[in-house]
C-alpha positions as CSV (number, residue, x, y, z in Angstrom):
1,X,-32.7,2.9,30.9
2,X,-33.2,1.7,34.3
3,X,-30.2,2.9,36.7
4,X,-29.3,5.1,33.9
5,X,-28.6,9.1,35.3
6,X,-28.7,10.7,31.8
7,X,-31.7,12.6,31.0
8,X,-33.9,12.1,27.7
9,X,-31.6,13.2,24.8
10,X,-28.2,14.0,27.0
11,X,-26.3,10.5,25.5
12,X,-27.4,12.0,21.9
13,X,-26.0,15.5,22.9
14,X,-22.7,14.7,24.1
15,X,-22.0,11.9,21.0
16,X,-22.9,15.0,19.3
17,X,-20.4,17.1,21.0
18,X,-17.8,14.2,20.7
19,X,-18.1,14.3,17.0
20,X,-17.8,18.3,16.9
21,X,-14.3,17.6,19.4
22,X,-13.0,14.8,16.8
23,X,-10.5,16.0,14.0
24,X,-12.1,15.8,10.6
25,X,-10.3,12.9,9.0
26,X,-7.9,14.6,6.9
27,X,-6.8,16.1,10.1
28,X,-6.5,13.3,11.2
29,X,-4.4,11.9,9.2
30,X,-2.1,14.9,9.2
31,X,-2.0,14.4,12.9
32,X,-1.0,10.8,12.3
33,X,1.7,11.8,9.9
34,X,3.2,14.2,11.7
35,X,3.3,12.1,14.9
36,X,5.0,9.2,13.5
37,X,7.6,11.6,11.6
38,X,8.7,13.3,15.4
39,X,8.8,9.8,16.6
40,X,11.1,8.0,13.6
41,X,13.1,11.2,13.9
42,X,13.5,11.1,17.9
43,X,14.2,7.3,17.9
44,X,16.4,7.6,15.0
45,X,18.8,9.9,17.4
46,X,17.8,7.8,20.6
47,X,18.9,4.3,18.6
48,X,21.7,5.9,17.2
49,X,23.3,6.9,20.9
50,X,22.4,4.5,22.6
51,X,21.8,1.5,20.5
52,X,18.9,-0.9,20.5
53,X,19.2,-2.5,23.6
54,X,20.3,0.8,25.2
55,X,17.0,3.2,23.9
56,X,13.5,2.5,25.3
57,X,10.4,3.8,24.1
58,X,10.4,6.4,27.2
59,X,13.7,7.9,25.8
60,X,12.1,8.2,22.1
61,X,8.6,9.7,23.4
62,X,10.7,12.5,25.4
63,X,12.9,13.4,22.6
64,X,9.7,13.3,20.4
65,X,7.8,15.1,22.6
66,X,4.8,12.9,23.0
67,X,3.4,10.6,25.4
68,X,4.8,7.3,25.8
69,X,0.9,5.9,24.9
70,X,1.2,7.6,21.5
71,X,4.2,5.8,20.5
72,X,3.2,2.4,21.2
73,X,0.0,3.3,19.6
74,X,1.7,4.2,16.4
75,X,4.2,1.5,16.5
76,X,3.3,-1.2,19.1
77,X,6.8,-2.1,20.4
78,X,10.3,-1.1,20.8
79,X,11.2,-3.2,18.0
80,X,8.5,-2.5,15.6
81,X,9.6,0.9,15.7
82,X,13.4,0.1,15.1
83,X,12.6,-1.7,12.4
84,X,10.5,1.0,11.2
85,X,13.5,3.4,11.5
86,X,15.9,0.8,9.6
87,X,13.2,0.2,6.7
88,X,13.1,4.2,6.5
89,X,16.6,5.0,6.2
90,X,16.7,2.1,3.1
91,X,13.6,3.8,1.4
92,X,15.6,7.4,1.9
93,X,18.8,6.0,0.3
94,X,17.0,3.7,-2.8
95,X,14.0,6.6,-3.8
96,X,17.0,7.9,-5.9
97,X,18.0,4.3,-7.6
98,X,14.6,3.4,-8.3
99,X,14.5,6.5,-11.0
100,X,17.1,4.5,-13.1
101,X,16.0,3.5,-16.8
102,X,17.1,2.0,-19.5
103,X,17.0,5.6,-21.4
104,X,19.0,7.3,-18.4
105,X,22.3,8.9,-19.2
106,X,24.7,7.1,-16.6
107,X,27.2,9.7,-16.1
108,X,24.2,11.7,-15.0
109,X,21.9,9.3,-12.8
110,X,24.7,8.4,-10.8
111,X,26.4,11.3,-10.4
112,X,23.0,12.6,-8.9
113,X,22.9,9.2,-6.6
114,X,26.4,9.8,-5.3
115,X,25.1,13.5,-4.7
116,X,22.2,13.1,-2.6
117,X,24.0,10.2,-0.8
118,X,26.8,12.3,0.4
119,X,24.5,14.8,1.4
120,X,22.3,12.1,3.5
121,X,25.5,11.2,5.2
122,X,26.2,14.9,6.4
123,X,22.9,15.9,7.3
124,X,22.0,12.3,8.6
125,X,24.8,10.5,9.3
126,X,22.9,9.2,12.6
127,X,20.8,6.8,10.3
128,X,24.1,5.1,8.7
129,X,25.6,4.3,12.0
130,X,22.5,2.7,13.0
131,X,22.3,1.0,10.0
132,X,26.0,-0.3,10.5
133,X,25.3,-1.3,13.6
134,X,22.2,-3.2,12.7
135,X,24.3,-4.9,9.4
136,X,27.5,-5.5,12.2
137,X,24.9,-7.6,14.6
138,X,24.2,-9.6,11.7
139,X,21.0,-8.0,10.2
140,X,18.6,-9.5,12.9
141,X,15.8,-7.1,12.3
142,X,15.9,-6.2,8.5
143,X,17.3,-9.1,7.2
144,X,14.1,-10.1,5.4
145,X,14.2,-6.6,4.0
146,X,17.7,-7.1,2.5
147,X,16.5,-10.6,1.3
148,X,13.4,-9.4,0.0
149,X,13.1,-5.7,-0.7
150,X,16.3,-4.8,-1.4
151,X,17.6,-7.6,-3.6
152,X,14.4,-6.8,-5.7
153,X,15.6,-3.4,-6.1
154,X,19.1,-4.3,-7.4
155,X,18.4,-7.3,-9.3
156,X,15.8,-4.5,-11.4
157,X,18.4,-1.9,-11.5
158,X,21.0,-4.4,-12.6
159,X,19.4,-5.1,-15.3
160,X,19.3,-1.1,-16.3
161,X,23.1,-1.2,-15.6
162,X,23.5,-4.3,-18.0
163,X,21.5,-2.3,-20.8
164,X,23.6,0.8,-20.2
165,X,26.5,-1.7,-21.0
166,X,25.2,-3.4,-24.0
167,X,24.4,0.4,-25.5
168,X,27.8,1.3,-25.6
169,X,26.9,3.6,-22.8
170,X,29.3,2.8,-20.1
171,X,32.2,-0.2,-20.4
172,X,31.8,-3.8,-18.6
173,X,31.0,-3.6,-14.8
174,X,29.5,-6.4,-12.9
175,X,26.2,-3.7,-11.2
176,X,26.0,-5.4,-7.6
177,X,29.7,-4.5,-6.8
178,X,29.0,-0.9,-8.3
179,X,25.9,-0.5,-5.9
180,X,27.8,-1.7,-3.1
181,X,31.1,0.6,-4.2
182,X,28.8,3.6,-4.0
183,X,27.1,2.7,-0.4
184,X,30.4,1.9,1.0
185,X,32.1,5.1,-0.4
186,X,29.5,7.2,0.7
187,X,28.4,5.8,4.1
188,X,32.2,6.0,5.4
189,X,32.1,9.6,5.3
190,X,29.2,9.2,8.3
191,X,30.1,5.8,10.1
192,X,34.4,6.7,10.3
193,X,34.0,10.4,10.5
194,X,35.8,10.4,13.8
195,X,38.6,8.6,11.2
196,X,39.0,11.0,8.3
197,X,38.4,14.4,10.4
198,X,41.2,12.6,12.8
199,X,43.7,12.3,9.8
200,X,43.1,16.0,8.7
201,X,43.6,17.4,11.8
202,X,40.4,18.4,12.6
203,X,37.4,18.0,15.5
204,X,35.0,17.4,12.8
205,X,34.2,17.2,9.4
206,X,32.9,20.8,7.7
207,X,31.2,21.3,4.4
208,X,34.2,21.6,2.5
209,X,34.9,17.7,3.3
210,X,31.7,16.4,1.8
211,X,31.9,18.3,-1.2
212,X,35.6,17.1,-2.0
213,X,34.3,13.9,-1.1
214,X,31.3,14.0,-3.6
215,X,33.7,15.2,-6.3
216,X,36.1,12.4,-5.7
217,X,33.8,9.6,-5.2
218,X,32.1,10.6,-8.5
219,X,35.0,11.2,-10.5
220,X,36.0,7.6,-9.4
221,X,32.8,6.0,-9.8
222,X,32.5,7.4,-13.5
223,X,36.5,6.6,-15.0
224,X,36.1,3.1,-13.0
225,X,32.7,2.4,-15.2
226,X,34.4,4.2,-18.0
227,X,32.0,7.3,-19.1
228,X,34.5,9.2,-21.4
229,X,35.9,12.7,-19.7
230,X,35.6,11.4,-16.1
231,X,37.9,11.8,-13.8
């Protein structure tokens, strides 16, 4: 090619070396994965200390550890990625819920929801003061998630609920005010734990606190839906 400085062959050699540098594609993808993991996880801190408005994407691709390029790349913008974070923390908290059926024994699927939700709220209790925050501005980026996604998920399990009821299985609830009961007993213990270490005398809330918290919020939970034996 005319102005060209590569000799016969050299373009073919070095797409040839390119391809031996390139990840195989299942490498790939485990690059991809773990790259957007480090980079929910750091803006899931950097959102939760400084907020929305307060983070940018340069805070989030220091904490992940990863150029600034590779986040937008994964995410596009600031508020792609918050959203991303948000959607996230909802999939974390309903994986659980969406293992209710009809066959279920109550007493034992939500005992196991209040469970792992206590135990999300001390090992992550970052990602329910960011979703507090998000719910307190008035739901501007996941709203259509909470219209959409979400209510799909409750009005289904609702329905499990209102089949545990007409099997005798539990007494009369109405199932959206149990589902909220549950978040809002469980959440508190990450969004007010300033609060309830405050009233104890302590700095901070220990392990000790969770579990009495667990075994409270379930006992509750099961004697106010009326599973015989709880409480």
């Amino acid at each position: 090619m005319e102005g060209s400085s590569l000799r016969p062959g050299q373009g073919a050699a070095r797409a040839a070396n390119g391809a031996r540098r390139r990840p195989p594609a299942g490498r790939r993808a485990e690059v991809r994965e773990a790259n957007e993991t480090a980079i929910l996880a750091a803006a899931e801190a950097v959102f939760a200390e400084y907020g929305f408005h307060g983070a940018t994407t340069a805070m989030i691709a220091e904490r992940a550890g990863l150029p600034k390029a590779n986040l937008h790349y994964y995410f596009g913008t600031k508020e792609a990625l918050y959203k991303a974070v948000l959607e996230n923390i909802l999939a974390l908290w309903l994986a659980p819920v969406r293992n209710f059926t009809d066959e279920s024994d109550p007493a034992q699927a939500l005992a196991d929801y209040i469970a792992l939700k206590i135990e999300y709220t001390r090992t992550r209790p970052q990602a329910s003061r960011i979703f507090a925050s998000e719910l307190i501005a008035g739901a501007p980026q996941i709203l259509d998630y909470l219209s959409h996604e979400l209510r799909q998920v409750v009005e289904e399990k609702s329905r499990v609920v209102r089949r545990w009821i007409a099997d005798g299985k539990i007494g009369p609830v109405e199932p959206v005010h149990l589902f909220v009961t549950i978040w809002a007993m469980t959440q508190t213990y990450a969004d007010f734990a300033v609060q309830i270490a405050a009233i104890q005398g302590k700095e901070a809330l220990d392990d000790g606190d969770f579990e009495a918290a667990k075994r409270f919020i379930t006992a509750m939970v099961l004697k106010g839906i009326g599973v015989k034996g709880a409480g």
